[in-house]
Legacy VTK file of the C-alpha trace (Angstrom):
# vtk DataFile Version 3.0
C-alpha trace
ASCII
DATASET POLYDATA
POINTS 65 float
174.294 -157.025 238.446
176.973 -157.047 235.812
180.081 -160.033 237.348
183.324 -161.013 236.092
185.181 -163.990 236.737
188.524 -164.447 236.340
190.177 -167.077 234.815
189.876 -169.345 237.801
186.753 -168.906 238.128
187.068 -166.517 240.873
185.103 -163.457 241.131
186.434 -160.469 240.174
184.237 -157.510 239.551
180.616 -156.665 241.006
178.890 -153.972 239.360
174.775 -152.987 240.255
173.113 -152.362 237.360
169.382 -152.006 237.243
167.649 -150.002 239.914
169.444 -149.259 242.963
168.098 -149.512 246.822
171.021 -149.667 248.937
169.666 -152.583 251.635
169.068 -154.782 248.685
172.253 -153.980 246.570
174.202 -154.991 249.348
172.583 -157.925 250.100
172.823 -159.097 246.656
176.483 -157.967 246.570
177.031 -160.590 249.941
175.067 -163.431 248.322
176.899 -163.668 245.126
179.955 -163.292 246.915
179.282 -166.737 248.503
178.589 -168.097 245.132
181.494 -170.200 243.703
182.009 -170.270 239.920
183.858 -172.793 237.586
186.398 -171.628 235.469
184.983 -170.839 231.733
187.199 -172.004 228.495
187.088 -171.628 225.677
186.726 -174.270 222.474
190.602 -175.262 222.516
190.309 -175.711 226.842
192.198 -172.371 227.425
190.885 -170.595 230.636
189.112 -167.157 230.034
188.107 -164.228 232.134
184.556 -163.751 231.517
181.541 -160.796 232.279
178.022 -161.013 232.742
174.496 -160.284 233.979
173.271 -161.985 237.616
169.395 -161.618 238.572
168.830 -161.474 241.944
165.284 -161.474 243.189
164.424 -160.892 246.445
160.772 -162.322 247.604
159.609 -159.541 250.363
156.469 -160.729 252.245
153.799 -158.000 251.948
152.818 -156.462 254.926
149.032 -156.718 256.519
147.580 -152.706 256.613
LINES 1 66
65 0 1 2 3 4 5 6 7 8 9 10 11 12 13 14 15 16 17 18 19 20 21 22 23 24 25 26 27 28 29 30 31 32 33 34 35 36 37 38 39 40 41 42 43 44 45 46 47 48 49 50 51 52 53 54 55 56 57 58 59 60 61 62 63 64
């Protein structure tokens, strides 16, 4: 998933970005919402809106055939 964060450190902007199935998207969508964030600056202590790239794995028991 691709983030940004503003420059509170709030989140802005989710965006899946690998493989999509729906169930999981939107479960990872929910859990990062939850996440808090601290504000990013830059070297002179200015706040600064800022994008990346979240991993979220999800470990699925198998099932018994």
């Amino acid at each position: 998933m691709r983030v940004s964060l503003n420059e509170r450190g709030e989140l802005d902007t989710i965006f899946v970005s690998g493989p999509s199935l729906l169930a999981y998207d939107e479960a990872a969508i929910e859990a990062v919402k939850k996440w808090r964030f601290a504000a990013f600056t830059d070297a002179g202590g200015s706040p600064q809106m800022v994008t990346g790239e979240v991993i979220v794995v999800f470990n699925v028991p198998q099932r018994a055939w």
